[in-house]
C-alpha positions in Angstrom: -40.7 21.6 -22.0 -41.4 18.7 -23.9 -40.0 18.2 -27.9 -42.4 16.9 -30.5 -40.0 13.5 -30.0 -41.6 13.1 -26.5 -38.6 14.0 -24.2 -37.0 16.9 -22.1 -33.6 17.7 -21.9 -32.4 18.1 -18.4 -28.3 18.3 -17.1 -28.7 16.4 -14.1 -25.5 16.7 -11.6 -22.9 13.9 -12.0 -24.6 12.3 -14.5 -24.9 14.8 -17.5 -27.0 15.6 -20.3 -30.4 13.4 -20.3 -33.4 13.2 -22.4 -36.6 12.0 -20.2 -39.2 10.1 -21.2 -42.1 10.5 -18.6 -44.2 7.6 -18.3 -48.0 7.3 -16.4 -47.2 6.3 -12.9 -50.6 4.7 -12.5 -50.2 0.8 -10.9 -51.4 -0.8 -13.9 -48.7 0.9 -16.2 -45.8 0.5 -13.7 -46.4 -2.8 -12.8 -46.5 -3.9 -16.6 -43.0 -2.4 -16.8 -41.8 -4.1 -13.9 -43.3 -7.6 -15.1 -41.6 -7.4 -18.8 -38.4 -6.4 -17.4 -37.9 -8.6 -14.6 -39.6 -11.6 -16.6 -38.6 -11.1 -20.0 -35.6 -8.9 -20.0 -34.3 -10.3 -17.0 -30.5 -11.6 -18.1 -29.5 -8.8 -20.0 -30.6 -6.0 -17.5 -28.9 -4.6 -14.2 -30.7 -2.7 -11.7 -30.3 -1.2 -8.1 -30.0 2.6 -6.9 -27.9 5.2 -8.6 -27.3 8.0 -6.2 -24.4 10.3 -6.1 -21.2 8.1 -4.7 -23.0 4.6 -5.2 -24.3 2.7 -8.2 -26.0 -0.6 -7.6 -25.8 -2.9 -10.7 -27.6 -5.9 -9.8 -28.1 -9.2 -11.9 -30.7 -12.1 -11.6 -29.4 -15.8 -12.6 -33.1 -16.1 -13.4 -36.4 -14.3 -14.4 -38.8 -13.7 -11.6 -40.3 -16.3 -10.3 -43.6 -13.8 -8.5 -44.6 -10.8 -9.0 -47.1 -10.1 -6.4 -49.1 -7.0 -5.1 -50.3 -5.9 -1.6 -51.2 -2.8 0.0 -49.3 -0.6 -2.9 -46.6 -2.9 -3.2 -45.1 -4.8 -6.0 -42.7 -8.1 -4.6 -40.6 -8.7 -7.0 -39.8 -12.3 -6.4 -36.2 -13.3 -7.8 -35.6 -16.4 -5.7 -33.5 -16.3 -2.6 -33.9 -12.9 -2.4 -36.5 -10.1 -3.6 -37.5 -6.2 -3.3 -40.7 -3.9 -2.8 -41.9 -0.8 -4.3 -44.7 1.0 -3.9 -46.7 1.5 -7.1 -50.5 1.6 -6.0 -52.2 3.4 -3.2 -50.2 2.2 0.4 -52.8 2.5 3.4 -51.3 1.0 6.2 -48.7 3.5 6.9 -52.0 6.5 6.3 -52.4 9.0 3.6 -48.7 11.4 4.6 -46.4 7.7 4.4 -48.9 6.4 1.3 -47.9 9.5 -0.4 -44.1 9.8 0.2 -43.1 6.2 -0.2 -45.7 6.0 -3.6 -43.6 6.4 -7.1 -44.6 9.8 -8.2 -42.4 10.1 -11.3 -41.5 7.5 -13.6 -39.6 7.8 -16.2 -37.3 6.2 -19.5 -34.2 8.1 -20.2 -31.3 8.2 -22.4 -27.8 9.6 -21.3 -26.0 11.3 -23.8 -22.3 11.5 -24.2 -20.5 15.2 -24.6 -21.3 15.1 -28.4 -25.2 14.7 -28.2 -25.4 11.1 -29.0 -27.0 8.5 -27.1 -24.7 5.8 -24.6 -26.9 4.3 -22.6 -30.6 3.7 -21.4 -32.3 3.7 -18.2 -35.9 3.0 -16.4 -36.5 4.7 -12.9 -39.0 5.9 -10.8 -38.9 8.5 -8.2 -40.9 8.6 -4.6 -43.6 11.5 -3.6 -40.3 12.7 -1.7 -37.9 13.0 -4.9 -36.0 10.0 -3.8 -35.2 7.7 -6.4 -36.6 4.5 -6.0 -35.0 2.3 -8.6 -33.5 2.6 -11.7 -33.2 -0.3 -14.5 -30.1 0.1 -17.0 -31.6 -1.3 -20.2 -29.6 -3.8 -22.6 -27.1 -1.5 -23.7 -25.8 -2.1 -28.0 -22.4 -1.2 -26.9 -22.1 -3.2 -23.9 -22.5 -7.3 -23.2 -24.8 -8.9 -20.6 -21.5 -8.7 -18.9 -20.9 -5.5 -18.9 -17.6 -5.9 -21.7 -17.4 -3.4 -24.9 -18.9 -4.7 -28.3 -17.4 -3.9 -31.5 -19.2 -2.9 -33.5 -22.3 -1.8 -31.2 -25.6 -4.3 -31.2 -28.2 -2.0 -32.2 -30.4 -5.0 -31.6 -29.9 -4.5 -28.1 -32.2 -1.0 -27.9 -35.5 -4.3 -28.1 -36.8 -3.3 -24.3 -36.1 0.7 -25.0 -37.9 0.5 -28.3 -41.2 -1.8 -26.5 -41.5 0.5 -23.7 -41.5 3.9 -25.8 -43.5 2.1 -28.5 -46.1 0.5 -25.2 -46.3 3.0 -23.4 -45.1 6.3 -25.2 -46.8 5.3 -28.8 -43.4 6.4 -29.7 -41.4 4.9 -32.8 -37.6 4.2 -32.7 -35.7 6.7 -32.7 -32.8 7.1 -35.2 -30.8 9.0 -32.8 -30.3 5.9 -30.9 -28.7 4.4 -33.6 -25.6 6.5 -34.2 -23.2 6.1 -31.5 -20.1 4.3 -31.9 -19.8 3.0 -28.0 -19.9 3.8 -24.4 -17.7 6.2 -22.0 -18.2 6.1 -18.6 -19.2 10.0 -17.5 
């Protein structure tokens, strides 16, 4: 169930309590998502896969320098190295593969530490299969581009959480993002 703030609340195994933000998963709208962060927000995000026993944080030394379509799939161009994911309608592979390897569920969250208060910030999107695709951990205000602790906390830092909810959730910032005191590792 959704709460007139525009999340759900779901304990998700090994990673605790999270509020989701569920975002369209047409092309347009994830490809948008994937241009501002991997063009604009580019040096003080991470990104990879977060699946029970591994957690990819990956960082660019520079913004992208493509992002291309074809047959479904965004190319993220980063240089010496890039990544697909399927965001549109896939037809080589026919309609059962199209399906599967499509994002189905996209999604903003927020992880919340024991007391109900907001640590850190997240983009993902999910396959037709349930498998997660991605996920993108935000600019964090208790955190450095470097991953060290700030003190105090850089509420200046929740920029890309408040563009997305406000682009493409017409959502506000939320004061509840504002009121932790730092970041604890779950």
């Amino acid at each position: 169930m959704t709460t007139a703030a525009g999340y759900r609340t779901v304990e998700e195994f090994g990673t605790g309590t999270l509020h989701l933000f569920e975002l369209p998963t047409d092309e347009h709208t994830l490809l948008d998502i994937l241009t501002y962060l991997f063009t604009e927000q580019w040096a003080h995000i991470s990104f990879g896969v977060l699946v029970q026993g591994a957690a990819w944080e990956i960082t660019t030394e520079q913004p992208a320098r493509r992002i291309s379509m074809y047959d479904g799939y965004a190319t993220i161009d980063l240089g010496r190295w890039h990544f697909h994911l399927c965001i549109g309608e896939h037809t080589a592979s026919g309609p059962e593969l199209g399906r599967a390897r499509r994002c189905a569920r996209a999604e903003l969250y927020r992880r919340l530490d024991p007391g109900g208060i907001p640590m850190s910030w997240a983009f993902r999107m999910i396959n037709g299969i349930g498998e997660q695709m991605t996920t993108v951990f935000l600019p964090n205000p208790f955190l450095s581009d470097v991953q060290q602790p700030l003190d105090p906390p850089d509420f200046t830092r929740l920029a890309a959480w408040d563009h997305l909810r406000a682009t493409h959730l017409d959502l506000d910032p939320d004061p509840l993002d504002r009121t932790g005191t730092g970041f604890h590792h779950g």
